[in-house]
Legacy VTK file of the C-alpha trace (Angstrom):
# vtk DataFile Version 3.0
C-alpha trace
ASCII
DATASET POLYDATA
POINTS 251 float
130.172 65.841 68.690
132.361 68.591 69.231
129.999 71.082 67.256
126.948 69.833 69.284
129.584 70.536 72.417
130.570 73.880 70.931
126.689 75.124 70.260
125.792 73.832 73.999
128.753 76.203 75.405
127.597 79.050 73.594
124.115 78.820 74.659
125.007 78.531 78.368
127.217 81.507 77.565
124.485 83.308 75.748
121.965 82.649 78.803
124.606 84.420 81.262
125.178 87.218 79.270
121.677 88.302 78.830
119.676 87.354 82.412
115.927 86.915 82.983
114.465 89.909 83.922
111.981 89.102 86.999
108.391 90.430 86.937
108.093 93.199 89.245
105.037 95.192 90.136
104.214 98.893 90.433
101.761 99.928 93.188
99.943 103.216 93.059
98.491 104.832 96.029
96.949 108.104 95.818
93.793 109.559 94.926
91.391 110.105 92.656
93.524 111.698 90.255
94.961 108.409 89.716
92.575 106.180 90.157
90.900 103.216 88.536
87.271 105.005 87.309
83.769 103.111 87.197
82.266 103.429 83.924
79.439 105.877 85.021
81.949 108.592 85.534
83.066 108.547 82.329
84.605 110.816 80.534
86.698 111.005 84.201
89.536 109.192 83.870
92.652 109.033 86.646
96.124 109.179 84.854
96.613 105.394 86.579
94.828 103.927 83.313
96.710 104.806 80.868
99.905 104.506 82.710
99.103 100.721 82.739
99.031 100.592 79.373
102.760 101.964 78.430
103.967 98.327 79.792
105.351 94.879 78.758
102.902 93.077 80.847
105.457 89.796 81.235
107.687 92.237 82.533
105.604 94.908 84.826
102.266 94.243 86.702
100.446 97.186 87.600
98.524 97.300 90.999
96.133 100.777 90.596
95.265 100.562 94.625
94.902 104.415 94.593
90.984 105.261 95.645
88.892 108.432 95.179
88.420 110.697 98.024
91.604 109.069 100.272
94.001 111.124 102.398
97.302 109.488 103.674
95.022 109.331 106.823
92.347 107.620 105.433
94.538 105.440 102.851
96.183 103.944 106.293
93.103 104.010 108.418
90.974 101.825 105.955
93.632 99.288 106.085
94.438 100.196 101.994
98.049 100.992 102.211
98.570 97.475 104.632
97.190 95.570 102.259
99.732 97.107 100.075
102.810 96.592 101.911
101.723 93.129 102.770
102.318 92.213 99.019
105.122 94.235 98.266
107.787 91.976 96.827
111.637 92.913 96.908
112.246 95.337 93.857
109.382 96.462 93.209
107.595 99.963 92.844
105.632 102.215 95.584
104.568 105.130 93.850
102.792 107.492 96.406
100.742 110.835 95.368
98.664 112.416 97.722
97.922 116.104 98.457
94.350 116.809 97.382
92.457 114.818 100.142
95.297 115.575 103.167
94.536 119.717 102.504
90.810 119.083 102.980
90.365 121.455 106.260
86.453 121.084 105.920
85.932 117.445 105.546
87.742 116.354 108.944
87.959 112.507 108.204
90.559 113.318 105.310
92.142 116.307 106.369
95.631 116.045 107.792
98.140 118.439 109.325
101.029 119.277 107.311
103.296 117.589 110.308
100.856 114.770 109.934
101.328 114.410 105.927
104.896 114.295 105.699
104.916 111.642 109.132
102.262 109.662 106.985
104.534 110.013 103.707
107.515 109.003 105.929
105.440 105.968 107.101
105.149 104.957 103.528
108.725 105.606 102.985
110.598 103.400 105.692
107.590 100.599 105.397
108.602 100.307 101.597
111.997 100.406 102.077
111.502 97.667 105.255
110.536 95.067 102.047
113.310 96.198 99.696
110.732 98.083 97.404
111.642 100.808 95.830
109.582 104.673 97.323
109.079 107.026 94.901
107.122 110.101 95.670
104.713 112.198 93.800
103.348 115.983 94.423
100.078 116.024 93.874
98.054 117.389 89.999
97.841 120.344 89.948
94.591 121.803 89.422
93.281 123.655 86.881
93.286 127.536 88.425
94.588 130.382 86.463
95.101 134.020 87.760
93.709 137.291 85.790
96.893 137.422 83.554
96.269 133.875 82.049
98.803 132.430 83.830
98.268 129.222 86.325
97.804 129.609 90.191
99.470 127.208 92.545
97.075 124.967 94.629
98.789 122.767 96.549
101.847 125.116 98.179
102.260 123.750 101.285
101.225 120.174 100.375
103.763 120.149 97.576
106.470 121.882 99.090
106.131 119.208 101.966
106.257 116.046 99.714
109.953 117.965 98.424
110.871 118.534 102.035
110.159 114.927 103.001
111.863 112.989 99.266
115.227 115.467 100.212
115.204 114.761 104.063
114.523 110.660 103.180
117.019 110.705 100.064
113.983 109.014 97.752
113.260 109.452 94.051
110.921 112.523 93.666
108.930 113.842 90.323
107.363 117.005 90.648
103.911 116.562 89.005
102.740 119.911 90.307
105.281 121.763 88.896
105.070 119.707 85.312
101.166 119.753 85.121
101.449 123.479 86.125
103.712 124.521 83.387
100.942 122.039 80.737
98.303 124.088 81.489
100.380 127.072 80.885
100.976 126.017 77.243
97.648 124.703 76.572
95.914 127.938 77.818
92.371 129.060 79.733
90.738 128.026 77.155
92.020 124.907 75.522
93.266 123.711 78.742
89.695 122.699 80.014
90.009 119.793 77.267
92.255 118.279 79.785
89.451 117.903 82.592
86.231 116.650 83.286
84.335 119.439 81.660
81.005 119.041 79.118
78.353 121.038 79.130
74.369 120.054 79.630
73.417 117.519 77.203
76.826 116.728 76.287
77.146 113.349 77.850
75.075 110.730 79.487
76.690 110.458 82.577
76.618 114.372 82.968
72.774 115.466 81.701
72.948 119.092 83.406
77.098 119.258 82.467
79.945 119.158 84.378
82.843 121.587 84.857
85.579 120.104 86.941
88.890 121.514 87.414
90.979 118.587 89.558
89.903 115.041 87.600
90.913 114.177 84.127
89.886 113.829 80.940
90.813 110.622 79.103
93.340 113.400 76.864
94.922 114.676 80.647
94.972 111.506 82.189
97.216 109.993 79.386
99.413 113.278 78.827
99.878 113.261 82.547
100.834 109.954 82.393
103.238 109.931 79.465
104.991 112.924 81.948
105.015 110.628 84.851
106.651 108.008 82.394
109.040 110.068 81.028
110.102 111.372 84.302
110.169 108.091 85.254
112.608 106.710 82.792
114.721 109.365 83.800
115.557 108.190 86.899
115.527 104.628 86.486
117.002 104.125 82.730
116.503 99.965 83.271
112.766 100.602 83.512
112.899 101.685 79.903
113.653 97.629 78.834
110.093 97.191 80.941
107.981 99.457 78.753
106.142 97.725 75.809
107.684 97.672 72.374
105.361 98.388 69.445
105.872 96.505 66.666
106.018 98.127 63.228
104.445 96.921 60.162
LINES 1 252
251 0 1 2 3 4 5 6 7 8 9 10 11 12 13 14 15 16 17 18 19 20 21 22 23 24 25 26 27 28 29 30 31 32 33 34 35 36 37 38 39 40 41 42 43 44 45 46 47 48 49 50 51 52 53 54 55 56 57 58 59 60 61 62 63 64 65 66 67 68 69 70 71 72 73 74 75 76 77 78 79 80 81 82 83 84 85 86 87 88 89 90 91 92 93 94 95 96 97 98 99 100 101 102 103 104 105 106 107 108 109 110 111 112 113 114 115 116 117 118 119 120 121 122 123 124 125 126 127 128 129 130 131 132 133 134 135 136 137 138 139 140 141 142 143 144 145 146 147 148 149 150 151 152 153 154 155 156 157 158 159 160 161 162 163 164 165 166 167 168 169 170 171 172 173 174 175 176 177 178 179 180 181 182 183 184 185 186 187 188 189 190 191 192 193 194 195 196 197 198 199 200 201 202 203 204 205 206 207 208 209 210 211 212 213 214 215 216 217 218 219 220 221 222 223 224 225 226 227 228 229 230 231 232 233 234 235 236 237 238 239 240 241 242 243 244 245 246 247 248 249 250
């Protein structure tokens, strides 16, 4: 008996020392730089679909909610971001990456103020924190502009340097994907750079007969290299998260 007692102690022991890791979920709000795409607008791909991908799924659950087109405004006035917070579980993940939509002067049913965007970002901010989620927020893509000298062009100055005001003000984990997908496009160049978007020309593709040449969505090449950044930033500031991300198994 007393080995059977001695092999029961050590697996109670064992069971303490190495604790069940719940399930948690990640939610993604934001745009359509990040969004789940319908198969017609392929090759368009939002950097949300791959991201799912870099994750033990008994682990992490990923909840894309993000939507093309939305602002902050329109995210809350649709009722998208309450049905988000009304299944946000203690623990988990709010990531939040708007810009493109908010800065929208001529289409008046997106557009917000800048006073407006960080309120709304705010909004997101407390309501997260209300469930014991865990805010994290995102500056929008850059997109795809360079100057005469080769070199790439902000696009988002106000609306990024707003989401940095608000994550310092609220104290709340911040990655700069502005600044990181800026300096990508520097290495990759004018020319090869356009690999990372949308762009193929007449005939190219079935979706696109007469072409397309798109400098804010993603290829299915940006969309994952923006999200292996957004990972890697990721791990960064929450090492644990690192024990959530899918092991491949060598042969």
């Amino acid at each position: 008996m007393k080995p059977l007692h001695f092999l029961f102690c050590s697996l109670v022991l064992f069971s303490f020392a190495l604790p069940v890791k719940n399930k948690i979920t990640i939610w993604m709000c934001g745009d359509s730089t990040m969004s789940i795409k319908e198969t017609k607008a392929y090759p368009e791909t939002g950097w949300g679909m791959p991201f799912a991908y870099f994750w033990d799924t008994s682990l992490v659950k990923i909840e894309n909610k993000a939507k093309n087109g939305r602002s902050t405004k329109t995210f809350i006035s649709e009722g998208i971001w309450q049905s988000v917070i009304d299944n946000v579980n203690e623990g988990d993940y709010v990531f939040i990456e708007f810009g493109h939509n908010d800065e929208s002067k001529e289409k008046k049913e997106r557009y917000t103020t800048l006073d407006e965007y960080k309120a709304n970002l705010v909004k997101f901010i407390s309501e997260s924190r209300s469930k014991k989620a865990i805010p994290i927020l995102f500056t929008p893509v850059s997109r795809r502009k360079f100057d005469s000298t080769g070199h790439t062009m902000e696009t988002h100055k106000d609306y990024s340097a707003a989401v940095r005001e608000v994550a310092l003000s609220q104290n709340v984990p911040f990655i700069d994907l502005d600044k990181k997908t800026m300096e990508m496009y520097d290495n990759f160049g004018v020319e090869t750079s356009k690999l990372l978007f949308l762009q193929v020309k007449p005939g190219e593709h079935p979706n696109y007969p007469d072409g397309k040449e798109d400098n804010t969505h993603y290829s299915e090449l940006g969309a994952r290299l923006v999200a292996q950044m957004a990972l890697s930033e990721l791990k960064n500031l929450f090492p644990d998260l690192t024990e959530r991300v899918i092991k491949l198994i060598k042969k």
